[in-house]
Every structure is written in C-alpha cells, then in structure tokens.
MARKE-680529 format. One record per residue (C-alpha): x, y, z. Coordinates in pm, whole numbers, plus 32768, in hexadecimal, padded with zeros to 4 digits. Example, Ala and Ser with C-alpha at 12.3 -4.5 7.8 and 13.67 -1.06 7.14 Angstrom:
% MARKE-680529
<atom <84CE 7E3E 830C>>
<atom <8557 7F96 82CA>>
//
This chain:
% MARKE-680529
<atom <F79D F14B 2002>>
<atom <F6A7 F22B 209A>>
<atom <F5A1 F2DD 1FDC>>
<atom <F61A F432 2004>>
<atom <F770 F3B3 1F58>>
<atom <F6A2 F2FC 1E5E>>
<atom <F622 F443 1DE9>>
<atom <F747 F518 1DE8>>
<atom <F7D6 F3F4 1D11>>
<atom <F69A F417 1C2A>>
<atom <F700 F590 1C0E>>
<atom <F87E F546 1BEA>>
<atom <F83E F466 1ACA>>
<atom <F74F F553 1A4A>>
<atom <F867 F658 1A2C>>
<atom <F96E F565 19AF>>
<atom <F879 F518 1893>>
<atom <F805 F673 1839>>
<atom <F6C0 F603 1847>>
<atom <F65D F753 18C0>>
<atom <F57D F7EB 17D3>>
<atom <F5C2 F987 1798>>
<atom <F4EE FAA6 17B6>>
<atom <F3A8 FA9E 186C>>
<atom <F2D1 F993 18FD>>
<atom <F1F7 F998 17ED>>
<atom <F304 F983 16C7>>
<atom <F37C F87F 1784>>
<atom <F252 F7E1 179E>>
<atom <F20E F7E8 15F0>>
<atom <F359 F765 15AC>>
<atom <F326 F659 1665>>
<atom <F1B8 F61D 15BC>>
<atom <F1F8 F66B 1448>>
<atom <F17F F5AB 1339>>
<atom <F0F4 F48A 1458>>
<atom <EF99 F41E 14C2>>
<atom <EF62 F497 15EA>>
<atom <EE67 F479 1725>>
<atom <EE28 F5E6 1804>>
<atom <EDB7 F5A1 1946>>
<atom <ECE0 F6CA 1A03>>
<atom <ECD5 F751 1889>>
<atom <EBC7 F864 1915>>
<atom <ECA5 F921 19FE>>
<atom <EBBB F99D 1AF2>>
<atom <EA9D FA57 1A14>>
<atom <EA25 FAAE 18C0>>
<atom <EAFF FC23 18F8>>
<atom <EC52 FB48 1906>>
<atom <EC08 FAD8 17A5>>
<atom <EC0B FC18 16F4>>
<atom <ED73 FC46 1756>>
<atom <EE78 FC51 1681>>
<atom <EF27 FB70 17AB>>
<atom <EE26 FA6B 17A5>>
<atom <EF0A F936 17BE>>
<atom <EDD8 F85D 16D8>>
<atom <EDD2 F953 15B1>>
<atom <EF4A F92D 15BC>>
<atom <EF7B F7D7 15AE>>
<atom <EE67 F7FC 148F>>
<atom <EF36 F886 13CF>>
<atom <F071 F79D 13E5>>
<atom <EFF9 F653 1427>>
<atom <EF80 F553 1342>>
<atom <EE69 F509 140B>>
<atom <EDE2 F56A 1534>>
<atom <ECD1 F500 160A>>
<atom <EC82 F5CE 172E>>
<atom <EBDA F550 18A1>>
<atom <EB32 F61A 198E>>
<atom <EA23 F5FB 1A95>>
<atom <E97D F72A 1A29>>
<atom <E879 F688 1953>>
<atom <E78C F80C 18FF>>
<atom <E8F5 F881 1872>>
<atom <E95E F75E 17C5>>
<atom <E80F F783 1710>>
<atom <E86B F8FC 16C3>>
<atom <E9AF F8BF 163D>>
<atom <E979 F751 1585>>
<atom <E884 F835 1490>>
<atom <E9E3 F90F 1456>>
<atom <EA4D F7C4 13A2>>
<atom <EB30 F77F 1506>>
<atom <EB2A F611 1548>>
<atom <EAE4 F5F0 16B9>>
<atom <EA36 F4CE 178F>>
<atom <E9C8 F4CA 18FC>>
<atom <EA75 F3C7 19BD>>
<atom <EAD4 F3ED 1B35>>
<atom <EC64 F3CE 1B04>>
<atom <ECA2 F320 1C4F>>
<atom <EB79 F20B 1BE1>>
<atom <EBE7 F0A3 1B82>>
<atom <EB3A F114 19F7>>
<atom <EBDF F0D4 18B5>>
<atom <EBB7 F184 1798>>
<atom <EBC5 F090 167B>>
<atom <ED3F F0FD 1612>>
<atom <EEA2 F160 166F>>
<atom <EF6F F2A5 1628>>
<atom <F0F1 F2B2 15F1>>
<atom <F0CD F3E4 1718>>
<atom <EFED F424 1828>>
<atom <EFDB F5AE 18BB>>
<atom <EF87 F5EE 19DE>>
<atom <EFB7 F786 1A53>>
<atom <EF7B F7E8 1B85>>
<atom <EE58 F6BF 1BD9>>
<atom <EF31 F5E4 1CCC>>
<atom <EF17 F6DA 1E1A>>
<atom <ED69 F6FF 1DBB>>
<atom <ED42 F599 1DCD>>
<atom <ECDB F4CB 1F02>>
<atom <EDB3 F380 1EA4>>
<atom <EEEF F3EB 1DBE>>
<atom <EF6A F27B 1DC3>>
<atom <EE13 F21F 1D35>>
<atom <EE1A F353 1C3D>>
<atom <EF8C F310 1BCE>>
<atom <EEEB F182 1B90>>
<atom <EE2E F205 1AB2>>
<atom <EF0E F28E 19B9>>
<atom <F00D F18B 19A6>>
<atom <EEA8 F0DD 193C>>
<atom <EEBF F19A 1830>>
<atom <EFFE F1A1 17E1>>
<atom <F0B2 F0D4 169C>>
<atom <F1F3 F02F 16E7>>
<atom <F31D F120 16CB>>
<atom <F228 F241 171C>>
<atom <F23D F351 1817>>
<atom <F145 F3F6 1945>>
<atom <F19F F54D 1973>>
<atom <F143 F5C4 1ABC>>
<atom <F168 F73B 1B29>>
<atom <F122 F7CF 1C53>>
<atom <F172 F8F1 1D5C>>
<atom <F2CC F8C3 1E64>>
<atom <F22B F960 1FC8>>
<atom <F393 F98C 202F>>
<atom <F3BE FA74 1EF0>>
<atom <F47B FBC6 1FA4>>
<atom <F34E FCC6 1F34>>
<atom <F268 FB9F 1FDF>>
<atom <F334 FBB2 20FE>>
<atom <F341 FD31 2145>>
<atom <F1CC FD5F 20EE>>
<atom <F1A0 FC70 2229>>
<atom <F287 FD1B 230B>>
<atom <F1DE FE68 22D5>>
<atom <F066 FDB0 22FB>>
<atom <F043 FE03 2197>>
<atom <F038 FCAC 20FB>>
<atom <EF01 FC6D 2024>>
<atom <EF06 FB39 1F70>>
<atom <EDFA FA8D 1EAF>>
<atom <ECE5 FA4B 1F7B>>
<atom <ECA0 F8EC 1EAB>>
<atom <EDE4 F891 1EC8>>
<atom <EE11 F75F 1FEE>>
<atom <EF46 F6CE 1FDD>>
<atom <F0B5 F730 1F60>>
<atom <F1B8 F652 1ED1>>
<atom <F35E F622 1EDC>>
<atom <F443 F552 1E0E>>
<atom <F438 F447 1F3F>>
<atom <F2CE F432 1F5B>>
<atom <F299 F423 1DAD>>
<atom <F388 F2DA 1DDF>>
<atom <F2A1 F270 1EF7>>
<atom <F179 F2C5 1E1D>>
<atom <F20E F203 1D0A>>
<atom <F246 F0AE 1DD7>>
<atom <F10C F0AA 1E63>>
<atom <F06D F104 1D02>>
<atom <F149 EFD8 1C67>>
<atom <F21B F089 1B93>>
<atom <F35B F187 1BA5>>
<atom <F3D8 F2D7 1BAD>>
<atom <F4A7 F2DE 1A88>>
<atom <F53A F454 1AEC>>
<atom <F4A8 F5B5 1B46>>
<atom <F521 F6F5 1A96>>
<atom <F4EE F86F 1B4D>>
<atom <F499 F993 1B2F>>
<atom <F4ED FAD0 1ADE>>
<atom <F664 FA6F 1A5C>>
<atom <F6F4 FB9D 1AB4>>
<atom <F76F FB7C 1C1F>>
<atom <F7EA FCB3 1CF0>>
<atom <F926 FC60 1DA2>>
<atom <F953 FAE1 1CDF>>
<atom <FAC6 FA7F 1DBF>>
<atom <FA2C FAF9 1F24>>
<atom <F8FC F9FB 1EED>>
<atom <F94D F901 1DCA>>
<atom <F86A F804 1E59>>
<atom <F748 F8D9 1F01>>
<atom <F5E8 F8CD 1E7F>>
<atom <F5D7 FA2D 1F2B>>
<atom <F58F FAD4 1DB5>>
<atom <F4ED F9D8 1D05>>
<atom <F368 FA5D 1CED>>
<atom <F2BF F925 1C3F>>
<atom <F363 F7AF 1C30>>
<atom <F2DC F6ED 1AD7>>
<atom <F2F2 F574 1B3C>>
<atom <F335 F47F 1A2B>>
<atom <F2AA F339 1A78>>
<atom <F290 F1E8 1982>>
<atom <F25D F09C 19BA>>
<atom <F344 EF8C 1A5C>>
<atom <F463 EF1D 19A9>>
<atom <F423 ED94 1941>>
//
C-alpha cells in the first residue's frame, strides 16, 4: 500500500471512530489535553505581544492541564514570562536534549513547517512522550482553496518563517523516519461546503492536527 492510501486509511479510520474532536482547533486541542501533564513545544509563539492574547495556545493549556512545561528558543522571553509563574525552559526542540521527564502529551502548534529537520523535531517529542501518550502536531494545508486562489491572483502571503509544508503522506514519512507512527490526523474546519461533490478532498481543510505516538510493541 502506497503512502497516499495509507493516509486516506488513517483519515477513514479516523471517521469510523469519531475520533474527530468538535468545534475549533483549539477546543479540540483542550479536550484532548485535560487533566494530563503536558509538554508545549514553541510555547512563545513568535513574541512577547502573542502572549497577551486571549488565544495564546500556553495560557490555555495552563489552565487545563495538570502540568505543563513549556520549550522555546527564545531564551529573553522565557525569562519574561517564567517571572509570570509560566514554567518554560530553553531547549532547541530539534536537539538530541532530554529534559529529565516524560509527559502523557506532547503539543506541538504550528512549530513543524519553522523547523529545519521535522524528523529530528518530531524525535524529540516521542522523547518525551510516556507510553500510551500522544504528540499533537498542527499545522497549515498549502493546498487549502483560500491558499490556492490567493496564489492565482499573486496575492498569496504566507509566513515568511515558515519553510516547509506538510500532507498526511509526508507526516507518515516523517513518522518512519522519526521511529514512530501516525496514529491518525483530524481536520479542520468540520463544516465542509458541498460534502458529496468532494467527500475525500482536502480542498477545505485549513489546518491538519497530526496525532503521532510511539510504535506499537
């Protein structure tokens, strides 16, 4: 089986298990956290601005988790937002490093298409990953429709720091090289405009949230 139908299977089974979380990415995203220890990768989010959002991803898992350790390169704003009480270290994410402990999930949003070497980032977090655990990887589709008519009118703008983008197939790729699997991949938004004309198209799906964990023994 090829990788492309390896993937649509992922997303078939997906379906079939109604793993698919509702509402928005980042309700989603808590569910899936609640009540766990938990390790945010690229906690930061760019710059010190990002954290006084009511958005900021860290502050929300802050408020869910049971614990939560946050990593980032950014080592002046780490220093900032440690003396909030935040518990944040400065480790290079894509490094061979351990931390000293494992987390029942690893998050990691919108980080993978920044990174020079996702294999070695996505290495990483299984590192820190207990047994049964999760990685929860989300990150922009390219072939998203508004992505695709922003291009044909010479209006595309995406992030400038952004170096790489990922499908389903090249997660599973990702995820042999990185010696462990893509468990499934959820979408979004849910709401799909014309569902029976494309059943199976990616066409509408903005951001894909990869689940990844480690092999099965």
């Amino acid at each position: 089986m090829g990788l492309l139908e390896k993937a649509q299977q992922l997303k078939e089974s997906t379906d079939e298990k109604k793993e698919k979380t509702k509402g928005s990415e980042s309700e989603g995203l808590l569910n899936k956290v609640k009540g766990k220890s938990c390790l945010d990768i690229g906690a930061i989010e760019h710059n010190l601005s990002y954290t006084q959002m009511p958005s900021w991803k860290h502050k929300q898992l802050s408020e869910v988790t049971e614990k939560l350790v946050g990593v980032d390169i950014l080592e002046e704003y780490v220093q900032a937002l440690n003396q909030q009480g935040f518990d944040i270290r400065v480790h290079d994410a894509t490094s061979e490093e351990f931390l000293g402990e494992k987390f029942d999930t690893v998050v990691l949003g919108d980080v993978i298409e920044h990174v020079d070497n996702p294999v070695n980032l996505v290495r990483f977090a299984i590192r820190h990953l207990n047994q049964g655990g999760e990685v929860i990887v989300k990150t922009p589709n390219v072939y998203y429709i508004d992505n695709i008519l922003r291009f044909v009118k010479n209006r595309n703008y995406p992030n400038f720091e952004h170096i790489a983008w990922f499908t389903p197939s090249m997660a599973l790729e990702i995820a042999r090289r990185a010696d462990c699997q893509l468990k499934n991949y959820i979408v979004y938004p849910k709401k799909r405009p014309w569902p029976y004309i494309f059943p199976k198209s990616d066409l509408f799906t903005r951001d894909y949230v990869f689940i990844f964990n480690h092999l099965e023994a």
